[in-house]
Every structure is written in structure tokens, then in C-alpha cells.
MARFI-701038 format. One record per residue (C-alpha): residue number from 1; residue in three letters; x, z, y. Coordinates in steps of 0.2 Angstrom, whole numbers. Layout:
<rs>
(NUM ALA (X Z Y))
...
</rs>
This chain:
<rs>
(1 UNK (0 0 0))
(2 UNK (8 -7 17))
(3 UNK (-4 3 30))
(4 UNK (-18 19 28))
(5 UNK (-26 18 45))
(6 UNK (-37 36 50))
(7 UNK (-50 29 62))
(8 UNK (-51 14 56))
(9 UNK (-66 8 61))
(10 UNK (-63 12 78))
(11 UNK (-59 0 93))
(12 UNK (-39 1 89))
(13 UNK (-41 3 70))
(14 UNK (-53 -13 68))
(15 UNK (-40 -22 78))
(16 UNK (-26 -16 71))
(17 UNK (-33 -18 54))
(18 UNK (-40 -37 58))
(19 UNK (-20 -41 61))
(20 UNK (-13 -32 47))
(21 UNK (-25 -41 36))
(22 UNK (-23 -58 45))
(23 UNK (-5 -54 40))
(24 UNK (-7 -53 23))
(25 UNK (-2 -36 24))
(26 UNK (-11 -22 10))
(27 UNK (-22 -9 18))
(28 UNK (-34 5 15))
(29 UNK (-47 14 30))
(30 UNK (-52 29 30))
(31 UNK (-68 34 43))
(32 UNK (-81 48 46))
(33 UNK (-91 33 52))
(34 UNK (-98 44 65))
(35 UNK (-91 32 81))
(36 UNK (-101 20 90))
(37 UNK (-101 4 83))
(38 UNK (-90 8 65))
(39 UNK (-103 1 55))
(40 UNK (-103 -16 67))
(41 UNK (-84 -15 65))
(42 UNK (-84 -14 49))
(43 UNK (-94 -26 42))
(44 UNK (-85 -39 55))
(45 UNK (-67 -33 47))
(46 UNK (-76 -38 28))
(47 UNK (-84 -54 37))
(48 UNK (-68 -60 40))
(49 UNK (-58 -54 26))
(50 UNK (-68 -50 13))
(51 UNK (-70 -31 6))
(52 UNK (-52 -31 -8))
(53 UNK (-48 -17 1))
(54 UNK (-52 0 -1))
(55 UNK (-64 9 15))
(56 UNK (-65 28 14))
(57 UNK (-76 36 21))
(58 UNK (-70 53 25))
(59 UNK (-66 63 38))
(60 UNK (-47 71 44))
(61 UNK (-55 87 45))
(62 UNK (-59 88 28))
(63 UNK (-38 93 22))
(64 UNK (-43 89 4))
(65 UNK (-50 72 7))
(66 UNK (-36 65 19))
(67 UNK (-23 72 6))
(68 UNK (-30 61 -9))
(69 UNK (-32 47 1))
(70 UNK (-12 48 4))
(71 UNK (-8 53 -15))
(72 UNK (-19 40 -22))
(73 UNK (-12 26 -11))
(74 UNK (5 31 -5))
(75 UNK (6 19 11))
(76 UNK (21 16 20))
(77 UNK (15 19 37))
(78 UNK (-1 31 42))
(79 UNK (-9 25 60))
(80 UNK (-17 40 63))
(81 UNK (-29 35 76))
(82 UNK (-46 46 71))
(83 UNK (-50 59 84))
(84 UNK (-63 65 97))
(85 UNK (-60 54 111))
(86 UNK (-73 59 125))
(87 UNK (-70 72 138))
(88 UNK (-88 76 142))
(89 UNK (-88 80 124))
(90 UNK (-72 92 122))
(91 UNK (-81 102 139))
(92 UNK (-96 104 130))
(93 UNK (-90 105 111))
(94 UNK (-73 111 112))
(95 UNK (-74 118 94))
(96 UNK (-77 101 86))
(97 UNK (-64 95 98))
(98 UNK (-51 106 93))
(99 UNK (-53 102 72))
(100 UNK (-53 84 76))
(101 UNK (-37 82 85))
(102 UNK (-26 96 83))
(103 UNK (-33 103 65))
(104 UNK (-37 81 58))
(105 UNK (-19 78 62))
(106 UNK (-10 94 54))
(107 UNK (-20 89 40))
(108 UNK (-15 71 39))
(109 UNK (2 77 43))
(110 UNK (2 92 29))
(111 UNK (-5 76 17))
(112 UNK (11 65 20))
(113 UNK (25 81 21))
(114 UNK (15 88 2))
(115 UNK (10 71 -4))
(116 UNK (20 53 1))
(117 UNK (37 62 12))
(118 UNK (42 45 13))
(119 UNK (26 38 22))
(120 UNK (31 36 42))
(121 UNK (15 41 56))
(122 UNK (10 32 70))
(123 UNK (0 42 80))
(124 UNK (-11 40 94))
(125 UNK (-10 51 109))
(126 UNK (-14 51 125))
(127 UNK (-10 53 144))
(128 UNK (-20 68 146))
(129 UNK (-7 77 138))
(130 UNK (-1 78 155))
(131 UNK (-15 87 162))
(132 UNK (-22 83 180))
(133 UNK (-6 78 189))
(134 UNK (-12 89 204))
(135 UNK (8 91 208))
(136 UNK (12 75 212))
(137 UNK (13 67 227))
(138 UNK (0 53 234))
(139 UNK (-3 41 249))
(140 UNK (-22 31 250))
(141 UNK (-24 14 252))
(142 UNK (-42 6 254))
(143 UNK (-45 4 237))
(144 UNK (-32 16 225))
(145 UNK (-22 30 226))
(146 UNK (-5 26 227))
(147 UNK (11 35 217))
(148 UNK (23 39 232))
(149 UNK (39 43 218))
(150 UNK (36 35 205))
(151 UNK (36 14 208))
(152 UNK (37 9 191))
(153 UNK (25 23 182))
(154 UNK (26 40 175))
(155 UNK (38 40 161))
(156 UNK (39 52 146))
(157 UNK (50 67 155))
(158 UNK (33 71 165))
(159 UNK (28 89 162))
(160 UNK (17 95 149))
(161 UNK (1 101 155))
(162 UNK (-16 99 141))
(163 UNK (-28 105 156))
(164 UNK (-46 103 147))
(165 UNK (-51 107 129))
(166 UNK (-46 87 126))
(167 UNK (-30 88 132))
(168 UNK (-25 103 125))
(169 UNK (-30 96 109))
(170 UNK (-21 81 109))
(171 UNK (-4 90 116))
(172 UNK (-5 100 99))
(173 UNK (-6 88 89))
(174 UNK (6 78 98))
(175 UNK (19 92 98))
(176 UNK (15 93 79))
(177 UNK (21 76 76))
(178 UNK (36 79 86))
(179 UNK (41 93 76))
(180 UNK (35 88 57))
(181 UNK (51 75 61))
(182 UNK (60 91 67))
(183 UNK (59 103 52))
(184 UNK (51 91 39))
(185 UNK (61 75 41))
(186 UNK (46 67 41))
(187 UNK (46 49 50))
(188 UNK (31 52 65))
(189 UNK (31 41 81))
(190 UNK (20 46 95))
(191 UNK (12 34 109))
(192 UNK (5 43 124))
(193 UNK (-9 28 126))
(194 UNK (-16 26 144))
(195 UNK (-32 15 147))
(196 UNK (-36 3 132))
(197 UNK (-49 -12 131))
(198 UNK (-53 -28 122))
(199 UNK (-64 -33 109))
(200 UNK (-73 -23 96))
(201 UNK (-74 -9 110))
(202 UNK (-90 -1 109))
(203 UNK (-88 8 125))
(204 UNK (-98 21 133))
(205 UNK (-101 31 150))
(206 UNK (-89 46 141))
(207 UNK (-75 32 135))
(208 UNK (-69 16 137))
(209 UNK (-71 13 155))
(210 UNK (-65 -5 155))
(211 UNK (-78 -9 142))
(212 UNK (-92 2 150))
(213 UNK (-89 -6 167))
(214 UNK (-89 -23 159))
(215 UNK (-104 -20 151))
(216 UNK (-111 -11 166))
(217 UNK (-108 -26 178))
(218 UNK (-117 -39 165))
(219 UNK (-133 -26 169))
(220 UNK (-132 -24 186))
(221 UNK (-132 -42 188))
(222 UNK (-148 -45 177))
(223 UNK (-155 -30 187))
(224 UNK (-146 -30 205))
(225 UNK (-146 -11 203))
(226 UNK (-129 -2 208))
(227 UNK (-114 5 197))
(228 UNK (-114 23 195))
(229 UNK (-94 30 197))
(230 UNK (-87 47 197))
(231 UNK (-74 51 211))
(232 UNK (-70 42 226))
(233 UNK (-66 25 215))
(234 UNK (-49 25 220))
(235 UNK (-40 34 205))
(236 UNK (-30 21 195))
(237 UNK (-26 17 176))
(238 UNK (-14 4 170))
(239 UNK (-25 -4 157))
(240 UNK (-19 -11 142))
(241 UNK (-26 -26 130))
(242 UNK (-28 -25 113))
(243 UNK (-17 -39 106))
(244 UNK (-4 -27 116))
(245 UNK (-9 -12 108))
(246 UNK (-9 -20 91))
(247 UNK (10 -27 95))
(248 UNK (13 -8 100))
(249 UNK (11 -1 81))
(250 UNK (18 -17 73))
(251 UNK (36 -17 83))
(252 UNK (37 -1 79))
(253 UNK (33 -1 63))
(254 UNK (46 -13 62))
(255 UNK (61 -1 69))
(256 UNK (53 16 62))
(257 UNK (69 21 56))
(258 UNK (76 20 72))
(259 UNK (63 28 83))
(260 UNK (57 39 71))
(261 UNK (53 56 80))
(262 UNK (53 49 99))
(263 UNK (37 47 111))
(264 UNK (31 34 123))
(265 UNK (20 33 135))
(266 UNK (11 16 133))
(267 UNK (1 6 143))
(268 UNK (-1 -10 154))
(269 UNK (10 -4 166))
(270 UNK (11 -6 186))
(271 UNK (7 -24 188))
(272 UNK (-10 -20 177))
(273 UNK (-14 -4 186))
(274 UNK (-32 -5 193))
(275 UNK (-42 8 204))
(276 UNK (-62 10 199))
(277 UNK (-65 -1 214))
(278 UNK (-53 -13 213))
(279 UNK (-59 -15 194))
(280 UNK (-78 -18 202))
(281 UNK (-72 -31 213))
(282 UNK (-61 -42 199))
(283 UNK (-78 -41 189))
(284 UNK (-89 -45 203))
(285 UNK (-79 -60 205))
(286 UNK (-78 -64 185))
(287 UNK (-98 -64 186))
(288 UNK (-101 -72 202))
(289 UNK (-108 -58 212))
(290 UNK (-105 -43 225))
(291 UNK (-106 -26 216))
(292 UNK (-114 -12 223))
(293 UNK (-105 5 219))
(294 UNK (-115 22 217))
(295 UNK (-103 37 221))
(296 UNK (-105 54 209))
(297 UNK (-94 69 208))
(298 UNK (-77 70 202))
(299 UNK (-74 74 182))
(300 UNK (-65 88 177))
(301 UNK (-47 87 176))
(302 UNK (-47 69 181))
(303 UNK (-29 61 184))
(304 UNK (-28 52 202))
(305 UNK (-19 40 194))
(306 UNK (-10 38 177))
(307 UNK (2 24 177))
(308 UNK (14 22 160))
(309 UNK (32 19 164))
(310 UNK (35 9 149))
(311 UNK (53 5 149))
(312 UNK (55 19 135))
(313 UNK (46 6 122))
(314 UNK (54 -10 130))
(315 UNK (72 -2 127))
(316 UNK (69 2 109))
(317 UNK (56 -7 100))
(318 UNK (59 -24 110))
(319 UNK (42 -20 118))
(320 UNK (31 -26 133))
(321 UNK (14 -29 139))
(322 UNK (9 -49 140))
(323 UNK (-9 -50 142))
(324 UNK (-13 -51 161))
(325 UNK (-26 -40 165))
(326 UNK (-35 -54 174))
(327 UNK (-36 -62 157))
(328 UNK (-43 -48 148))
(329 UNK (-56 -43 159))
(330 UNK (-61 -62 156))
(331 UNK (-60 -60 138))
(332 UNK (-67 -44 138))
(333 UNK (-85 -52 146))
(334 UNK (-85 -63 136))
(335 UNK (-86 -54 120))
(336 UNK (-99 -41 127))
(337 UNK (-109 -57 130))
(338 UNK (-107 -64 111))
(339 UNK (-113 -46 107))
(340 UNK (-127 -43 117))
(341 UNK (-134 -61 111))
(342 UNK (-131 -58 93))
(343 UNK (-139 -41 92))
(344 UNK (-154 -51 104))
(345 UNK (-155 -62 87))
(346 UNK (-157 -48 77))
(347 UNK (-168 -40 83))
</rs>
């Protein structure tokens, strides 16, 4: 078995699987299911490649189940991508929060060190390991927040701050990674992801804000009503295309013994960066109208701007962003489009 991917009928496990399988490449998934769109994902992965490959549906929290799948197929690389991906949700279920990230990835990690030592982890993290970034300085221009000492992004010596239950979740299991290579030997890679976006993105108002204002733009211009934003639209995101994001795990897969207990902060970089309202205004002109923009209170612990200094990954795994954020917002319409008329034909 080439990959075991956890989440993987999530937005980045369903691309990730499509490639690996497009490759030839031998995998196994294992999902709880419970995310939007898994069961769309899903059937499109086994539309495309058939079903020879094994789908387990399981969840990380369950330790006995995560460590069978690893037994029983012995993969050389783990992308451990399932967690709980929402902030809204960590706020208001911070238990649930907790067992999916930091406890789902000791698990996965207690199932490689016990069960496959040899297997190398990829794992998913985030930038919110790096809490609000209230420290840093900013200036304002019209339409973003601007990083006053940092001109190519924040790289990976940033300090560590969880700041909400999902960021304090995440920074566990991310410091767990970095350790298990520590004391264990075991081969773990982490990628500190900023915003992701691209097809097979079932997005929401609580995750996946390229997708959710995609889809939001497609409505409002059916409906002329306004887009609801939190903040004052100006925080920024360097946002980052799934063909990129595929590339990510794939390079590194392909140097893992190299980079084998290192981070890196991943995204589109600065010339992908985007603020709410400059977002609003490249989709307004994709769709051919004026947006109207709705103004809503601040989100807890919300980063003015996140941009990933991404030298890190270009220096050592030959690494870079190519898809033009132009392009992908493009692209990104376009497949919201094919699935709203597909699910109008269906129903």
C-alpha cells in the first residue's frame, strides 16, 4: 500500500486521492463520513476510478480502528488530513474539538509508532497555530491590512500561540508530530496550511471562505441581495489552489527522508494574498456584476492577515505555488456552477 489517507473524503483527501490514483499509485481511505459533501466526494473518486480500493469508514478518534487500518495495510506514507475544521464549532464544542485533532492524531500517530514504524506522516496543520497575531505590526490600505515587517509572509519562526479551542487543538497535535520524529524516530512532516480552495470543496459559512464566497456571489447575483462578511473585510489570506496543495504532499513525499521532522508554513504566498474585499471585487468581475457587501462583527481570534512565507518548502522539497489565484477563482465558479446544475437534475 503506497498511501492511507485520514479524511479522505474531504476537499484535500478527494484531491489528493484523485492524483494518487490517476498515478497509478495504491491507496486505502479512511472517513467518519460526517463532512459535507463526503458521500458526493466519494462516489465521484469511484466514478472516476472505479471502487479496487479499499474505503474505511472509521473515525481517528476511535484508537482501535485507526490502528487496524495501519496494521492491516502498512502504507508508506499516512496523510493525516481528518480533523474538525470549523472555528464556530471548536467555540461551541470544544470537547469534540479537542478528540478530533489533538486526541485523532496521537491516535493515528500511536498506530504507526506500535503498528508500521516505517510508515512516514504528512500531516495537515494550520496557521492558527499561531493564534491572533495581535503583536504584530499593521498599516491600512483601502481594501487589506498590510504586514509592515514581514514583505514576503510569516515564516515558520513566528511564535506559538493556539488562542481558541481550534487552535490549541491543532498546535497539540502539531507539536505531537514534531516530537514522535524526536523520541520515536518516526518520519512526520508537518504543513502549517493557510487558506485552501478548488474543486470538490463543499464549503460553508464556518470553512472554506474561497468556496463559500464563490458560491455566495453566484446567489447574490440570481438574488441582487448583499454578501454578509465578518470584520471590516480587510483581513488578508494568501490562498492556495488545490493542484498546489496536491504538489505540496507529493514533493514531499518524494524527499521524506530528507525533511522528515521539519514544518512549513504553506500557502499561496504574497502575490496570492487577498483581503475579504478585494476577494468580492475579483468575483464581481468573474460574474459580471458590482457586489454589495454586508458588514457583521469580528470572529473570535481572527488573524488580520495570515500570509505564508513559503521559502521553507521551496528550499527543500523544490516547492512553489503556480496556479494564479486569478485562475482559480475562475475555475473555482466554474465548478460550483457544474454542481449546482447537476444536483438541479437530480432533484
Amino acid at each position: 500500500m503506497n498511501w492511507l489517507i485520514t479524511g479522505g473524503c474531504g476537499f484535500v483527501g478527494t484531491n489528493l486521492a484523485d492524483a494518487l490514483l490517476a498515478g497509478g499509485k495504491s491507496i486505502a481511505l479512511l472517513d467518519n463520513m460526517s463532512g459535507r459533501g463526503a458521500g458526493e466526494n466519494l462516489r465521484w473518486l469511484r466514478a472516476r476510478h472505479g471502487s479496487d480500493w479499499p474505503m474505511i469508514e472509521a473515525d481517528v478518534r476511535d484508537a482501535d480502528a485507526t490502528a487496524a487500518a495501519v496494521r492491516r495495510y502498512h502504507p508508506q506514507f499516512v496523510a493525516h488530513l481528518a480533523g474538525q475544521v470549523a472555528m464556530t464549532t471548536s467555540l461551541a464544542n470544544p470537547r469534540l474539538d479537542f478528540e478530533t485533532n489533538a486526541l485523532g492524531t496521537f491516535n493515528v500517530l500511536e498506530a504507526i509508532r506500535l503498528g508500521s514504524p516505517e510508515t512516514a506522516m504528512l500531516y495537515s496543520s494550520t496557521n492558527k497555530v499561531y493564534g491572533s497575531l495581535e503583536q504584530l505590526r499593521y498599516d491600512e490600505s483601502p481594501t487589506r491590512y498590510l504586514l509592515v515587517d514581514y514583505p514576503e509572509g510569516l515564516d515558520e519562526s513566528l511564535s506559538l500561540d493556539g488562542s481558541s479551542p481550534y487552535g490549541c487543538s491543532k498546535l497539540s497535535a502539531d507539536q505531537c508530530c514534531r516530537d514522535y520524529h524526536r523520541i520515536y524516530g518516526l518520519k512526520t512532516v508537518v504543513f502549517r496550511h493557510s487558506s485552501m480552495y478548488g474543486g470538490r470543496q463543499f464549503a460553508s459559512f464556518d470553512q472554506g471562505w474561497i468556496g463559500w464566497f464563490a458560491s455566495e456571489s453566484l446567489a447574490a447575483l440570481a438574488s441582487g441581495r448583499a454578501i454578509s462578511i465578518c470584520g471590516s473585510g480587510k483581513q488578508v489570506r494568501d490562498v492556495l489552489h488545490a493542484s498546489d496543495l496536491v504538489r505540496v504532499y507529493l514533493q514531499a513525499a518524494g524527499r521524506i527522508d530528507e525533511i522528515a521532522g521539519r514544518i512549513y508554513n504553506i500557502g499561496g504566498g504574497m502575490a496570492n494574498s487577498l483581503s475579504l474585499i478585494e476577494l468580492l471585487e475579483h468575483l464581481g468581475r468573474l460574474i459580471g456584476t458590482q457586489l454589495s457587501i454586508e458588514l457583521q462583527r469580528w470572529r473570535t481570534a481572527d488573524q488580520k492577515v495570515f500570509v505564508a512565507d513559503c521559502r521553507r518548502a521551496q528550499r527543500d522539497f523544490d516547492w512553489r505555488p503556480q496556479t494564479d489565484f486569478r485562475q482559480g477563482l475562475s475555475e473555482m465558479l466554474d465548478w460550483i456552477r457544474e454542481l449546482n446544475r447537476a444536483r438541479r437534475g437530480a432533484a
